[in-house]
PDB file of N, H, CA, C and O in Angstrom:
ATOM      1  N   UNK A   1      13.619 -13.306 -14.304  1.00  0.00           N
ATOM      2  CA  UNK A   1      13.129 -12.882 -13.015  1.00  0.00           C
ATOM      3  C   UNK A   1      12.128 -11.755 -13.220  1.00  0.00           C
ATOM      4  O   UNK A   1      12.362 -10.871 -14.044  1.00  0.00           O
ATOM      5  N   UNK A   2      10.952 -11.766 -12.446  1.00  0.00           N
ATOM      6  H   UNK A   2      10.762 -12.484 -11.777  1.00  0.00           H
ATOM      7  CA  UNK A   2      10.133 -10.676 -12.486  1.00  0.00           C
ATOM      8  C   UNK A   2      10.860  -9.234 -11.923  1.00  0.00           C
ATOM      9  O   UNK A   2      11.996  -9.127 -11.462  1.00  0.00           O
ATOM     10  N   UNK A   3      10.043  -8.375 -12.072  1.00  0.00           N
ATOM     11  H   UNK A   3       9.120  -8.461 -12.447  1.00  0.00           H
ATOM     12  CA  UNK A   3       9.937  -7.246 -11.353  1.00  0.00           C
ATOM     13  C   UNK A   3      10.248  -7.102 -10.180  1.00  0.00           C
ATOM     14  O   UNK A   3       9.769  -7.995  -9.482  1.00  0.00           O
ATOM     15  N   UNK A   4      11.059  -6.106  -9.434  1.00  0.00           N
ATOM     16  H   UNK A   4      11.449  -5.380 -10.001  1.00  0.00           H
ATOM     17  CA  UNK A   4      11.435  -5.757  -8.710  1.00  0.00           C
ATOM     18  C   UNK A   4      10.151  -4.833  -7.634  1.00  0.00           C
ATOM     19  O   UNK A   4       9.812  -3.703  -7.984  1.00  0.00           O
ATOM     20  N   UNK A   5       9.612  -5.408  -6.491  1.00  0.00           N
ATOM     21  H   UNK A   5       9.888  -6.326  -6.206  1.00  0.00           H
ATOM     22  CA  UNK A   5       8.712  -5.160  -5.936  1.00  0.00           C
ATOM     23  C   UNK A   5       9.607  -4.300  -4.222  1.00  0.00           C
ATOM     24  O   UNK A   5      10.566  -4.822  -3.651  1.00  0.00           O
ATOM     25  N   UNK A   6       8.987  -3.070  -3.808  1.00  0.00           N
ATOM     26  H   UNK A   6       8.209  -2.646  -4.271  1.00  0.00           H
ATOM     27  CA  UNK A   6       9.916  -2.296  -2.746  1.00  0.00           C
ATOM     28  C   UNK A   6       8.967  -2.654  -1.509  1.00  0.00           C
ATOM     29  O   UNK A   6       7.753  -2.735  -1.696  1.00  0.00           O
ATOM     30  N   UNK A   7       9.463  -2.842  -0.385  1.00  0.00           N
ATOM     31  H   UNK A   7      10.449  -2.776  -0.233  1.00  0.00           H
ATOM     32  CA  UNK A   7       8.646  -2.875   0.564  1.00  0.00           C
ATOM     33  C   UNK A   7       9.019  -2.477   1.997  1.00  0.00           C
ATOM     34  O   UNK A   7       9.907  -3.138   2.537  1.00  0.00           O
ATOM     35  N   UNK A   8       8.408  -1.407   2.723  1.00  0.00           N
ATOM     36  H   UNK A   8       7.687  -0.870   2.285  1.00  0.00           H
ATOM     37  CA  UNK A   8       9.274  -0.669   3.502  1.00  0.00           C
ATOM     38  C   UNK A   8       7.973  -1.112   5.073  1.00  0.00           C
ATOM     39  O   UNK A   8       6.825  -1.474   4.814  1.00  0.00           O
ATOM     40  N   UNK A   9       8.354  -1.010   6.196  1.00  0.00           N
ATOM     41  H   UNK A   9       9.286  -0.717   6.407  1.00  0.00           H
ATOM     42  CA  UNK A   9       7.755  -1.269   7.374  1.00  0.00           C
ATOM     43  C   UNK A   9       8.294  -0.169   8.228  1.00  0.00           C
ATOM     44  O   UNK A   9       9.480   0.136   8.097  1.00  0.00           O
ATOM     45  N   UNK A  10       7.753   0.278   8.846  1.00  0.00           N
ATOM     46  H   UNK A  10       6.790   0.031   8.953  1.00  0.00           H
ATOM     47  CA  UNK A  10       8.073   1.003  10.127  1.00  0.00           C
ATOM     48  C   UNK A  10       8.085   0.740  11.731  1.00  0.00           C
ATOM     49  O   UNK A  10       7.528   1.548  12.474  1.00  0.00           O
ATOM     50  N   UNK A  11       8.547  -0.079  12.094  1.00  0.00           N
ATOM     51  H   UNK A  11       8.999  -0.735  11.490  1.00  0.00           H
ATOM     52  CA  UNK A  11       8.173  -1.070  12.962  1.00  0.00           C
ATOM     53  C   UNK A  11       7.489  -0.166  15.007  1.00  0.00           C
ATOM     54  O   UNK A  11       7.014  -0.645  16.036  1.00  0.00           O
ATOM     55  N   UNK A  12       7.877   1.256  14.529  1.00  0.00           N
ATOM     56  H   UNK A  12       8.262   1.645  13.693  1.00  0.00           H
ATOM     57  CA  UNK A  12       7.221   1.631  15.483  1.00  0.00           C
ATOM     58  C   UNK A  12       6.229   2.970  15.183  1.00  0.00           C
ATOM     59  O   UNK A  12       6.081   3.806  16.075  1.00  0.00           O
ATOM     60  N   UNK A  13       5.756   3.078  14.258  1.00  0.00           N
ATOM     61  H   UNK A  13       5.877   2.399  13.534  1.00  0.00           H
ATOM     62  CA  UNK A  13       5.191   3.675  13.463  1.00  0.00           C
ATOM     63  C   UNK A  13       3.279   2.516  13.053  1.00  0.00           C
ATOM     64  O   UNK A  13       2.071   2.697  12.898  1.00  0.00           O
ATOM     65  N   UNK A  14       4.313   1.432  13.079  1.00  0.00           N
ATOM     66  H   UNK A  14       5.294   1.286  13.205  1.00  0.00           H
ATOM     67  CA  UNK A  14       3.007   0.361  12.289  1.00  0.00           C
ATOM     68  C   UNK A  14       2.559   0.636  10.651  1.00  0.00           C
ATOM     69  O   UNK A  14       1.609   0.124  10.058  1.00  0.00           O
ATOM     70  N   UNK A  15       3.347   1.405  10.237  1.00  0.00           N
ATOM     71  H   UNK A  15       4.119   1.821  10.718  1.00  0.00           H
ATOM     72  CA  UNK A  15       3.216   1.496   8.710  1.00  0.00           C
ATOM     73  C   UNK A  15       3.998   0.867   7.526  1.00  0.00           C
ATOM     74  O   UNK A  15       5.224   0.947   7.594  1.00  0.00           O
ATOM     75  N   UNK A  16       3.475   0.281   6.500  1.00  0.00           N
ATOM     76  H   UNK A  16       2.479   0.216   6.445  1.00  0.00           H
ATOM     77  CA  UNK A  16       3.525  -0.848   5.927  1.00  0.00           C
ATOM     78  C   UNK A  16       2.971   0.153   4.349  1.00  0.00           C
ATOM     79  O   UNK A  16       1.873   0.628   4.059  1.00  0.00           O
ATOM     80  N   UNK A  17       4.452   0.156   3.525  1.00  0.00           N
ATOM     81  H   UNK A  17       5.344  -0.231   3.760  1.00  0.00           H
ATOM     82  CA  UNK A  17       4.476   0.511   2.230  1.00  0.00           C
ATOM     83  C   UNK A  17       4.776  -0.700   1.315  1.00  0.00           C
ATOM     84  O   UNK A  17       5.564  -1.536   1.757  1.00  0.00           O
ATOM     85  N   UNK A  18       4.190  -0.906  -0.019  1.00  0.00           N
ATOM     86  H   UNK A  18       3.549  -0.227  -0.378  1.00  0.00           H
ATOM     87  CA  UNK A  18       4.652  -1.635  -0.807  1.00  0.00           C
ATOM     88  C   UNK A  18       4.312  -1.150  -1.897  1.00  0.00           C
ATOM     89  O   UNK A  18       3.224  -0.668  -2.214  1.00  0.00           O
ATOM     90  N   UNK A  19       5.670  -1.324  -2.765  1.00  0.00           N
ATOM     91  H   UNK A  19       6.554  -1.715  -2.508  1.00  0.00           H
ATOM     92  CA  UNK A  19       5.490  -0.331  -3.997  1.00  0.00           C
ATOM     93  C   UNK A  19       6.220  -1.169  -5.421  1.00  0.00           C
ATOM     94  O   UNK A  19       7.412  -1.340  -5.676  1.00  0.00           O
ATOM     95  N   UNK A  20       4.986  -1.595  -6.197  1.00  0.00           N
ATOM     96  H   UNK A  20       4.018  -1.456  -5.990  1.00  0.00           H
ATOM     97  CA  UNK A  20       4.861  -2.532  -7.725  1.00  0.00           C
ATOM     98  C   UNK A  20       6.214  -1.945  -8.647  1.00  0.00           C
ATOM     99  O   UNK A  20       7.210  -2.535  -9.064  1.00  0.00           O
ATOM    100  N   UNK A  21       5.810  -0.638  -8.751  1.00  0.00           N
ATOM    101  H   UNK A  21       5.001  -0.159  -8.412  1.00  0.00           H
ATOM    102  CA  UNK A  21       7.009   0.349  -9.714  1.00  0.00           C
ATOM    103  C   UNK A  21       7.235   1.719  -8.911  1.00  0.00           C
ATOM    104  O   UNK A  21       6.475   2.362  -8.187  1.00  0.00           O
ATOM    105  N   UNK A  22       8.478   1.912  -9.284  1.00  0.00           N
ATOM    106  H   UNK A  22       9.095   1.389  -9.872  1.00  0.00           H
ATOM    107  CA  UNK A  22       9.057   3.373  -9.290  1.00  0.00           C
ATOM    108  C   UNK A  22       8.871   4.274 -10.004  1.00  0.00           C
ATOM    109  O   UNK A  22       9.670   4.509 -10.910  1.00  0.00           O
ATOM    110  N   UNK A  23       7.593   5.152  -9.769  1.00  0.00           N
ATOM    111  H   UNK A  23       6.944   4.961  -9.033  1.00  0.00           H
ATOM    112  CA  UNK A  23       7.344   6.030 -10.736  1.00  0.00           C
ATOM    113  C   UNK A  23       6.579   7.047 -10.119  1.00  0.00           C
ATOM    114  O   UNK A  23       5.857   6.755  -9.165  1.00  0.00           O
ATOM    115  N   UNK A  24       6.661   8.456 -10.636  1.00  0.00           N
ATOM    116  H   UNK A  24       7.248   8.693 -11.411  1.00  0.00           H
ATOM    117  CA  UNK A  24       5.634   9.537 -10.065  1.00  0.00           C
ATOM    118  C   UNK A  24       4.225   8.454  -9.620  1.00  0.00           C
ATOM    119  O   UNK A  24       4.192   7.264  -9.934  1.00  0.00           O
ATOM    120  N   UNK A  25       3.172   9.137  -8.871  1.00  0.00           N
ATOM    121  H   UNK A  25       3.199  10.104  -8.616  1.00  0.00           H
ATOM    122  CA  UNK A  25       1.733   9.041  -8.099  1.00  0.00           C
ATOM    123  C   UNK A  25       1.544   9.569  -7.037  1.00  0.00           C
ATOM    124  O   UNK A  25       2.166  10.447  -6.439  1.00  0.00           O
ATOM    125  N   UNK A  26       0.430   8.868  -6.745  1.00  0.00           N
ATOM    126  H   UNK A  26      -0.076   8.155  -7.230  1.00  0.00           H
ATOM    127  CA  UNK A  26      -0.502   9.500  -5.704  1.00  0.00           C
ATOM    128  C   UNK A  26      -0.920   8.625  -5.049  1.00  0.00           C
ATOM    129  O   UNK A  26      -0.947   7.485  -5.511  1.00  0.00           O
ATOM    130  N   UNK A  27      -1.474   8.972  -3.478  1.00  0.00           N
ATOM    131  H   UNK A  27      -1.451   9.899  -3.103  1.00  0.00           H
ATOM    132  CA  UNK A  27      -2.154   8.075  -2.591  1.00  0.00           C
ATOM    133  C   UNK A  27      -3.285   8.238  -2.872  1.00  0.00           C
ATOM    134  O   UNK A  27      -3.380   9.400  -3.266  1.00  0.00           O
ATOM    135  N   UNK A  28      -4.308   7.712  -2.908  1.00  0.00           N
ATOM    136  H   UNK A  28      -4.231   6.768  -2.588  1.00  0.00           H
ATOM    137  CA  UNK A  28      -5.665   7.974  -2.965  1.00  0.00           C
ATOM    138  C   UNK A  28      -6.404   6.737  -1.532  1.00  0.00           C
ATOM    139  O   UNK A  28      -5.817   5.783  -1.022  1.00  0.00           O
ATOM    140  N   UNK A  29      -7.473   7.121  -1.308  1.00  0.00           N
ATOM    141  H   UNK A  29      -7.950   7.896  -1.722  1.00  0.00           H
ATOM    142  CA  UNK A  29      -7.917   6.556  -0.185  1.00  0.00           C
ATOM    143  C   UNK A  29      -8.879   5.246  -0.618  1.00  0.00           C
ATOM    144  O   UNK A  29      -9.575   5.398  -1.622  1.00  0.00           O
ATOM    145  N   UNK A  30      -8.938   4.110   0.018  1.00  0.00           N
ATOM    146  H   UNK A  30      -8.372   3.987   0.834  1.00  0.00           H
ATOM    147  CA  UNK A  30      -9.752   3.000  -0.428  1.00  0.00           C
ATOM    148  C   UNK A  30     -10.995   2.906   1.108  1.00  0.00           C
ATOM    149  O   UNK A  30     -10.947   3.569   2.144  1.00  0.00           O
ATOM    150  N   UNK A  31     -12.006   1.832   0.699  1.00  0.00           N
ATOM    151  H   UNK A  31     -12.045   1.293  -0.143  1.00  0.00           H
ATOM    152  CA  UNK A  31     -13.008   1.814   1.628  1.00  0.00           C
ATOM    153  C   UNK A  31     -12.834   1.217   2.855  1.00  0.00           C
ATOM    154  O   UNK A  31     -13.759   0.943   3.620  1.00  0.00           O
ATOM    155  N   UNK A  32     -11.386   0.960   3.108  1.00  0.00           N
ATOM    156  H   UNK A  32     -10.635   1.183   2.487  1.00  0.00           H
ATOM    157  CA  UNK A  32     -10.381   0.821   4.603  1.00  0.00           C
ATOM    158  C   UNK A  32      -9.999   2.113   4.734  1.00  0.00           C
ATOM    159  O   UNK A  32      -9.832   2.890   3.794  1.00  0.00           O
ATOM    160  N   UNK A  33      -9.866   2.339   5.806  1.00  0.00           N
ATOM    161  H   UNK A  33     -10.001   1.707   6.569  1.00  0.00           H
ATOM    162  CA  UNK A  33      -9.575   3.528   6.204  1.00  0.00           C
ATOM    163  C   UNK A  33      -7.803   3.880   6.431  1.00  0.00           C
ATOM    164  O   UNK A  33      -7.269   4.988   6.501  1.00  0.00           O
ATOM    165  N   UNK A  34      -7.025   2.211   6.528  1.00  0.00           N
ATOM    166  H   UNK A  34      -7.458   1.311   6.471  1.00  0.00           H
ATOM    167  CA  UNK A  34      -5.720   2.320   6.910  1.00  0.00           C
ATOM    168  C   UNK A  34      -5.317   1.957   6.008  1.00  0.00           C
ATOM    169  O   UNK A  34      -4.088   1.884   5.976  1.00  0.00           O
ATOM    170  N   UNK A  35      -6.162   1.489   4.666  1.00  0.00           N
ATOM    171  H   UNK A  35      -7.160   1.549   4.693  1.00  0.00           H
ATOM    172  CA  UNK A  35      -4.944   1.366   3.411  1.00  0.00           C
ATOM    173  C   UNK A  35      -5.385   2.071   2.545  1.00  0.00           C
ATOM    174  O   UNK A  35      -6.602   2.251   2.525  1.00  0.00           O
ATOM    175  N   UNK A  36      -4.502   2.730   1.501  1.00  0.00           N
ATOM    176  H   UNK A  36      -3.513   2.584   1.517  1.00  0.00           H
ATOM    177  CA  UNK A  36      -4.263   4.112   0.963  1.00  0.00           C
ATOM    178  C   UNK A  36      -3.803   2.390  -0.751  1.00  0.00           C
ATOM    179  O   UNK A  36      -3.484   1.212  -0.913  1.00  0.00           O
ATOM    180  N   UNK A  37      -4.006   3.128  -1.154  1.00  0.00           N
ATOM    181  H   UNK A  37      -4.265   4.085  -1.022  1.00  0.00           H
ATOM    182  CA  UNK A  37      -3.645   2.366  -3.287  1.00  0.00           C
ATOM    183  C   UNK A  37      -2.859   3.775  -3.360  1.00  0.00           C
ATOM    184  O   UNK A  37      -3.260   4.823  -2.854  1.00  0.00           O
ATOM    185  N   UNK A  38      -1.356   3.552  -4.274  1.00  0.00           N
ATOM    186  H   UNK A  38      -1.030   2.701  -4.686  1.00  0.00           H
ATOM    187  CA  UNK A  38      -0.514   4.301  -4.413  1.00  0.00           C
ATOM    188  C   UNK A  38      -0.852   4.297  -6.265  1.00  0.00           C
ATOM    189  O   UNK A  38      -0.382   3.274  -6.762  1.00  0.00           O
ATOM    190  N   UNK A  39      -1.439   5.073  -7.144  1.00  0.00           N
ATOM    191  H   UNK A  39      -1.821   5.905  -6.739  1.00  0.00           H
ATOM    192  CA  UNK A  39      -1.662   5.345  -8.460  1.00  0.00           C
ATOM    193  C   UNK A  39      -1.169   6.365  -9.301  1.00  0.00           C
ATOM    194  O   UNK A  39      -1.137   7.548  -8.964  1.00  0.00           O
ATOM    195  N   UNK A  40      -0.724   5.863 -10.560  1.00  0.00           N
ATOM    196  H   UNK A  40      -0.751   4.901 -10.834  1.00  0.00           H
ATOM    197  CA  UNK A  40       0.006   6.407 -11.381  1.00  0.00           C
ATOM    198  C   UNK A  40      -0.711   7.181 -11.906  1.00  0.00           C
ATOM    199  O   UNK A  40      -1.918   7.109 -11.675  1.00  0.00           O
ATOM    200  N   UNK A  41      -0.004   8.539 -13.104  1.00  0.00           N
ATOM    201  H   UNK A  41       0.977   8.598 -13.291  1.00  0.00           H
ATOM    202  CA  UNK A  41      -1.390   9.791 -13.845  1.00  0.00           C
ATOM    203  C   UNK A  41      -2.658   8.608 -14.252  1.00  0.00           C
ATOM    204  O   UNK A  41      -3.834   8.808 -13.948  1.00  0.00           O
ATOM    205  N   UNK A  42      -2.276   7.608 -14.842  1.00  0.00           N
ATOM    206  H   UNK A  42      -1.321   7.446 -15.089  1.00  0.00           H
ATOM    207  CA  UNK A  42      -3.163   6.828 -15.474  1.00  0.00           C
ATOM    208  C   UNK A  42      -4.845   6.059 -14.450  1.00  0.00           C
ATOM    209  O   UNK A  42      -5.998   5.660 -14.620  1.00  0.00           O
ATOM    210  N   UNK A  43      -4.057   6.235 -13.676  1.00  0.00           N
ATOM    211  H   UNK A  43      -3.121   6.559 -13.537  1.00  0.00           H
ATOM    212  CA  UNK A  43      -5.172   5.153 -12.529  1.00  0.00           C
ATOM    213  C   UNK A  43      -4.622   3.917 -12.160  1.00  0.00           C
ATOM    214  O   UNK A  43      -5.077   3.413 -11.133  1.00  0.00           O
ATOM    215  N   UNK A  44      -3.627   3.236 -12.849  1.00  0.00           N
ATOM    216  H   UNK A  44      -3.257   3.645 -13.683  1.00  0.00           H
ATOM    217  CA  UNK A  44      -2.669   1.618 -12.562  1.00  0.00           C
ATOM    218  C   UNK A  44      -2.371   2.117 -10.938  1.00  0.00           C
ATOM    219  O   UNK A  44      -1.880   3.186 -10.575  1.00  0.00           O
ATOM    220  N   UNK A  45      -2.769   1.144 -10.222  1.00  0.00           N
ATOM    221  H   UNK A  45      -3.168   0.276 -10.516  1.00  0.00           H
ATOM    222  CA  UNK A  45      -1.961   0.748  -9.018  1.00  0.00           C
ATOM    223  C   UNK A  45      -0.877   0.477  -9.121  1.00  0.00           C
ATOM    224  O   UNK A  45      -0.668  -0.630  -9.616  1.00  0.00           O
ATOM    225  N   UNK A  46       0.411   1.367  -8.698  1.00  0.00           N
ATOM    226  H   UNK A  46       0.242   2.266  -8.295  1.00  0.00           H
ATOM    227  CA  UNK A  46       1.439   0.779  -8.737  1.00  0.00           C
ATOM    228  C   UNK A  46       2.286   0.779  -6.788  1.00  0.00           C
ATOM    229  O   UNK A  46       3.403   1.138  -6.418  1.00  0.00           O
ATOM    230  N   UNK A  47       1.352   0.327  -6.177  1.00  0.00           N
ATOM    231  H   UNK A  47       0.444   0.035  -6.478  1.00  0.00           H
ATOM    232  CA  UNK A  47       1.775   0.200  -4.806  1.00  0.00           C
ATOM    233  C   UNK A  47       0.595   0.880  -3.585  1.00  0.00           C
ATOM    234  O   UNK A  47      -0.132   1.845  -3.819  1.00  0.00           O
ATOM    235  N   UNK A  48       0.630   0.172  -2.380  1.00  0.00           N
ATOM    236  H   UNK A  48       1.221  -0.612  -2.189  1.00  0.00           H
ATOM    237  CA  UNK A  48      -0.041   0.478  -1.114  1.00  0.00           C
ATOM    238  C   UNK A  48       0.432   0.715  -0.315  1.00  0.00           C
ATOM    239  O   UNK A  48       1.660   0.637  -0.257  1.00  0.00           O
ATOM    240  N   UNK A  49      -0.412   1.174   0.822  1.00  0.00           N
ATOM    241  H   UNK A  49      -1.409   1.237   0.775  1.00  0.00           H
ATOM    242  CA  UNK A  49       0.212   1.257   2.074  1.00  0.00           C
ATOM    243  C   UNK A  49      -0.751   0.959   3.073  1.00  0.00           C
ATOM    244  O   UNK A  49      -1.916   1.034   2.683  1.00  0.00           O
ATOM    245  N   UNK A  50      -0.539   0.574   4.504  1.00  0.00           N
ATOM    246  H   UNK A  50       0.408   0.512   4.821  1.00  0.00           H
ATOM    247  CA  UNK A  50      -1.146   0.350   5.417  1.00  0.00           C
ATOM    248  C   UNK A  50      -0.756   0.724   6.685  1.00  0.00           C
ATOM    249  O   UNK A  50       0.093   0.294   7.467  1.00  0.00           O
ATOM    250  N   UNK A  51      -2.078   2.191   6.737  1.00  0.00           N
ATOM    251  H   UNK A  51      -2.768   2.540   6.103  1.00  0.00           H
ATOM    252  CA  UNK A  51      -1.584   1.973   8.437  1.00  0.00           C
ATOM    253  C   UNK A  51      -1.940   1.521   9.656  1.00  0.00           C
ATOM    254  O   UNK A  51      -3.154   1.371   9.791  1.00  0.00           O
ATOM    255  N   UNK A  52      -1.033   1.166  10.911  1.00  0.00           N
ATOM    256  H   UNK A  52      -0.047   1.288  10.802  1.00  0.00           H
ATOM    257  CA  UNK A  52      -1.602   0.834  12.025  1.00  0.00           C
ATOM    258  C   UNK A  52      -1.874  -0.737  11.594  1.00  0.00           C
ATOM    259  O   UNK A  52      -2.957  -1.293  11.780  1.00  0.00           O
ATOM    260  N   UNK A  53      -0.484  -1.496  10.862  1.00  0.00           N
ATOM    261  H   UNK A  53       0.395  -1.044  10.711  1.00  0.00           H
ATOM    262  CA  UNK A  53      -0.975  -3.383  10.150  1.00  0.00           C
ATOM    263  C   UNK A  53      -1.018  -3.949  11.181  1.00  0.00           C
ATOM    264  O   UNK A  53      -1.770  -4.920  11.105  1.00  0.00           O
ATOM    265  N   UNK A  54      -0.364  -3.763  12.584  1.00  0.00           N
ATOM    266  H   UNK A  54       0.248  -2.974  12.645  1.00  0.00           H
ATOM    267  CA  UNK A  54      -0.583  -4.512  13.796  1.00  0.00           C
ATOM    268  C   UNK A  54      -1.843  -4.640  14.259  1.00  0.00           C
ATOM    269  O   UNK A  54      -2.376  -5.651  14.717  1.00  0.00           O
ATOM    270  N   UNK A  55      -2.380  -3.344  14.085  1.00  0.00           N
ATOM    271  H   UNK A  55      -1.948  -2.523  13.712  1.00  0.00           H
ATOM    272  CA  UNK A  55      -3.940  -3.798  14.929  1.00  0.00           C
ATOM    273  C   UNK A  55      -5.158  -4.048  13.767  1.00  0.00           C
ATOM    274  O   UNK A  55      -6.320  -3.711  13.996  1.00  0.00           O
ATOM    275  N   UNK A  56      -4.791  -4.607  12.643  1.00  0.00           N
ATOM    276  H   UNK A  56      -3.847  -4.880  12.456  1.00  0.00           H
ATOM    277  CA  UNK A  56      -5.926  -5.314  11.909  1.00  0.00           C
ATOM    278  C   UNK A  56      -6.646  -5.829  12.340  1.00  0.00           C
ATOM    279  O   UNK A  56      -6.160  -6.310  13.364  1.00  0.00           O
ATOM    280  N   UNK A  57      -7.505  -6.066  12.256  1.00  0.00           N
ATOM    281  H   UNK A  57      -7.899  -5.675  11.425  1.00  0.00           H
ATOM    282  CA  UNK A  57      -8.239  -7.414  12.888  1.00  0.00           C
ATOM    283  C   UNK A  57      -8.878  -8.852  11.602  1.00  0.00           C
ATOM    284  O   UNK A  57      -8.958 -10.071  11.757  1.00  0.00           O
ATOM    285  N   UNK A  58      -9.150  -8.134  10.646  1.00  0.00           N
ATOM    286  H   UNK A  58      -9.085  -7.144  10.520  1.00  0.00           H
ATOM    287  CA  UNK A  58      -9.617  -8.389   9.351  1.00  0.00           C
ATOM    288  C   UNK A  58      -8.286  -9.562   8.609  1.00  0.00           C
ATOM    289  O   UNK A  58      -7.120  -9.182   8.503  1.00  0.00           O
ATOM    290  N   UNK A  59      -8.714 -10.875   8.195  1.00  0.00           N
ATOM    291  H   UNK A  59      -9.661 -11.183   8.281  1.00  0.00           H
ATOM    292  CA  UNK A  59      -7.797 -11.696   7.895  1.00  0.00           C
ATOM    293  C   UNK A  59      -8.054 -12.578   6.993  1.00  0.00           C
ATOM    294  O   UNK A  59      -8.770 -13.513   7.353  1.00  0.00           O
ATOM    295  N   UNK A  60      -7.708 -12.564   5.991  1.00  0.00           N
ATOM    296  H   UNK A  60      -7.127 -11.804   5.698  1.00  0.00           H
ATOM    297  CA  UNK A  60      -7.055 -11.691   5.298  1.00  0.00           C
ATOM    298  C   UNK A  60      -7.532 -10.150   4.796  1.00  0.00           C
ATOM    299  O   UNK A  60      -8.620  -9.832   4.314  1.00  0.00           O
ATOM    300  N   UNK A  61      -6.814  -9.631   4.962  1.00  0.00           N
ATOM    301  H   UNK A  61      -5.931  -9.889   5.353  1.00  0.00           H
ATOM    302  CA  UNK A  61      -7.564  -7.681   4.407  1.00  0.00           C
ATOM    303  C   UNK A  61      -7.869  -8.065   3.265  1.00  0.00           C
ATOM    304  O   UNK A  61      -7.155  -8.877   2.676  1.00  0.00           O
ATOM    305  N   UNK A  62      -9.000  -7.557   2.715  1.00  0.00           N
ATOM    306  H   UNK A  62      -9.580  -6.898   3.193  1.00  0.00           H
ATOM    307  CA  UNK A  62      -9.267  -7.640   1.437  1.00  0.00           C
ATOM    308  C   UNK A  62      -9.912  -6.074   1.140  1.00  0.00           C
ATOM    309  O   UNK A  62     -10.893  -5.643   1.746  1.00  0.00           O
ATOM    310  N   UNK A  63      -9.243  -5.392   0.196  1.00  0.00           N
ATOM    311  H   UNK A  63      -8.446  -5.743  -0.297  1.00  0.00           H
ATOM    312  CA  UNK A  63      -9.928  -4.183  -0.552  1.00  0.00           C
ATOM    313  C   UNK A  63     -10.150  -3.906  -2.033  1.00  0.00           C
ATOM    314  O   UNK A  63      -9.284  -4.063  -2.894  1.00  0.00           O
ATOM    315  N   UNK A  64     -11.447  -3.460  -2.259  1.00  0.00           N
ATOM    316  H   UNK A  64     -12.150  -3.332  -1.560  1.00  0.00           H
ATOM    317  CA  UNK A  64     -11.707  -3.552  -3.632  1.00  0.00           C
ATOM    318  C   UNK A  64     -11.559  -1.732  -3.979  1.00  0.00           C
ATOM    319  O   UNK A  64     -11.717  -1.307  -5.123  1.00  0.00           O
TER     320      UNK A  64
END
């Protein structure tokens, strides 16, 4: 079995965490304004977040 992937919602909040590994990082900001890349000392993505996922409009989100 793979990896164990965490994924948390806030259902009145509209915030939407998902997290690859359990390990120290940081949020850093991407060229969406409501999703945040969660990164390790190294730079590896190890999880996102999104806020306000109800009122996306964008389908599928895509961020580079």
């Amino acid at each position: 079995m793979g990896k164990e992937i965490k994924v948390w919602y806030d259902k009145e909040g509209y915030y939407l965490e998902v997290l690859f590994e359990k390990k120290a990082g940081y949020f850093k900001e991407t060229e969406n304004d409501a999703v945040m890349e969660k990164v390790d000392e190294e730079g590896n993505i190890i999880g996102f977040s999104i806020l306000k996922v109800s009122a996306l409009k964008e389908k599928p989100l895509s961020i580079r």
